[in-house]
Structures are given as C-alpha cells and as structure tokens.
Short mmCIF file of the C-alpha atoms (twelve columns), coordinates in Angstrom:
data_MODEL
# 
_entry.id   MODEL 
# 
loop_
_atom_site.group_PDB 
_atom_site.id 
_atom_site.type_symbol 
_atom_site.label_atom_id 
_atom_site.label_alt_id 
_atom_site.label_comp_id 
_atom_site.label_asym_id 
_atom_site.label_seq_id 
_atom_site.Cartn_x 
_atom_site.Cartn_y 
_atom_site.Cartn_z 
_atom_site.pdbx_PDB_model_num 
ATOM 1  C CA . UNK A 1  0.000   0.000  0.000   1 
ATOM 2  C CA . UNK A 2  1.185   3.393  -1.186  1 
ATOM 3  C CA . UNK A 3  1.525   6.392  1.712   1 
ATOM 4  C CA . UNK A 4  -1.344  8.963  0.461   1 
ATOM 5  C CA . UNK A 5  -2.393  7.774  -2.504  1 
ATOM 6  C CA . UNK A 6  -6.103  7.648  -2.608  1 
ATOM 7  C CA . UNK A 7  -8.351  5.887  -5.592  1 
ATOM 8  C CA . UNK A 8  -9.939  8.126  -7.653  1 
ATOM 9  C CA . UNK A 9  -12.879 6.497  -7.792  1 
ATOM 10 C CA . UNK A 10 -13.473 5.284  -4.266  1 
ATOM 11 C CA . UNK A 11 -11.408 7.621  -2.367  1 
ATOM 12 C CA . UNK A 12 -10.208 4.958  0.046   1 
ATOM 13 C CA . UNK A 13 -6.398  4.564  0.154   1 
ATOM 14 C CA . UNK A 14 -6.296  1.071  -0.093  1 
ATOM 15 C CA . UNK A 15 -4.491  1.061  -3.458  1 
ATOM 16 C CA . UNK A 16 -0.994  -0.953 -4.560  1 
ATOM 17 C CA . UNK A 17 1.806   0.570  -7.357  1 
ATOM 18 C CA . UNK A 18 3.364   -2.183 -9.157  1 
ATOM 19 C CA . UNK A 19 6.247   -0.258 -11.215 1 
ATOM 20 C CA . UNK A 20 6.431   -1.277 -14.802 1 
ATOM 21 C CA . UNK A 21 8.529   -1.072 -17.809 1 
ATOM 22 C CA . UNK A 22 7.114   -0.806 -21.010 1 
ATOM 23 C CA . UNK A 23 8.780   -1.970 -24.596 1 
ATOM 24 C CA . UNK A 24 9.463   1.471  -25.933 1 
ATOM 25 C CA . UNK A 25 11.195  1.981  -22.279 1 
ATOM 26 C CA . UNK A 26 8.756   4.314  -20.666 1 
ATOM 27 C CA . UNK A 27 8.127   3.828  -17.346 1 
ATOM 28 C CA . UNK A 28 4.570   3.492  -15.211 1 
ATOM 29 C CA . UNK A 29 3.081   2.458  -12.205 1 
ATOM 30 C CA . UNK A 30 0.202   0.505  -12.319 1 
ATOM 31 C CA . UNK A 31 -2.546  1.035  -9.498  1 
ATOM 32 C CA . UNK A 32 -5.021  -0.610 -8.264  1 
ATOM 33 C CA . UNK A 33 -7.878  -0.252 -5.217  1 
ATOM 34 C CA . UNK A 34 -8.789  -3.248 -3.579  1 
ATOM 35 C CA . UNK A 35 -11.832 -2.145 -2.219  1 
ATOM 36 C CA . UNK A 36 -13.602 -1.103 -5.170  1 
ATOM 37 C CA . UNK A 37 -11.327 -2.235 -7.637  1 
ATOM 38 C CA . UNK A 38 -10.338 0.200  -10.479 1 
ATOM 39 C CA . UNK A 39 -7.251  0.168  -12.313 1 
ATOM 40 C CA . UNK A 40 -5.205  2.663  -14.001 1 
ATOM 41 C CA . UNK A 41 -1.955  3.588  -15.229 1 
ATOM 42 C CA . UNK A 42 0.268   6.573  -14.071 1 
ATOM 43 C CA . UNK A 43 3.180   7.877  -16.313 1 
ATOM 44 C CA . UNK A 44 5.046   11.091 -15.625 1 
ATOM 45 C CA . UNK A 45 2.243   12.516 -13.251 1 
ATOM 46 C CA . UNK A 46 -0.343  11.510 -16.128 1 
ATOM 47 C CA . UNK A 47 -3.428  8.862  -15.897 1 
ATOM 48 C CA . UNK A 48 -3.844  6.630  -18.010 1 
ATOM 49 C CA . UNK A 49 -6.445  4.641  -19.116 1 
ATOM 50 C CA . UNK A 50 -6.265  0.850  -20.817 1 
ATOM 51 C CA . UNK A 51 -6.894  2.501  -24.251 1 
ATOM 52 C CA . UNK A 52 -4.029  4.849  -23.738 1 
ATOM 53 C CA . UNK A 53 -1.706  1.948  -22.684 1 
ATOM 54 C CA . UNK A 54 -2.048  0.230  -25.433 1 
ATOM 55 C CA . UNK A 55 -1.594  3.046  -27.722 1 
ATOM 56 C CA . UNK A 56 1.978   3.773  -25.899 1 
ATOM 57 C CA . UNK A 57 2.457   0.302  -26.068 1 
ATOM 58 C CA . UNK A 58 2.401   -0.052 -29.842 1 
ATOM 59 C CA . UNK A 59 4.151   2.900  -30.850 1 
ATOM 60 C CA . UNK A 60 7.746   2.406  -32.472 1 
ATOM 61 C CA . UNK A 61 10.561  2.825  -29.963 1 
# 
C-alpha cells in the first residue's frame, strides 16, 4: 500500500503501485484499489487509461 495515494474512484487509500517497464522503455506504475477495484496507469504525473496503454504500447521505440 502506497503512503497517500487515494483511488480516484473510491477515495479509500487502499491502493498498490506495481512499477512497470514498457517496450518502448517508458516507465509506469500501475494502481489498483482493492476495495472497489479500479485500475489505471500513471506515467510522468499523467493517468492513463487501458486505451491509452495500449496506444503507448504499440508505438515504435
């Protein structure tokens, strides 16, 4: 569990970071609330949602 950081959605702070590497490089940090259980992606201070992952994730490095 992350100090502070508080789901968007639920605004409990019962949310894990996994840090992840992505094939172009780029880094993000995947969250994810346990209690009511949305997802997202974080890069650079930006959310992002599953359709914007996989846009990153198939651009050319």
């Amino acid at each position: 569990m992350s100090d502070g950081l508080r789901c968007s959605t639920c605004g409990q702070d019962t949310v894990i970071e996994i840090e992840l590497t992505l094939p172009d490089g780029s880094a993000v940090v995947f969250c994810s609330c346990h209690r009511c259980e949305s997802k997202w992606w974080d890069r650079d201070g930006e959310q992002l949602d599953l359709d914007s992952l996989v846009d990153v994730t198939r651009r050319e490095p």
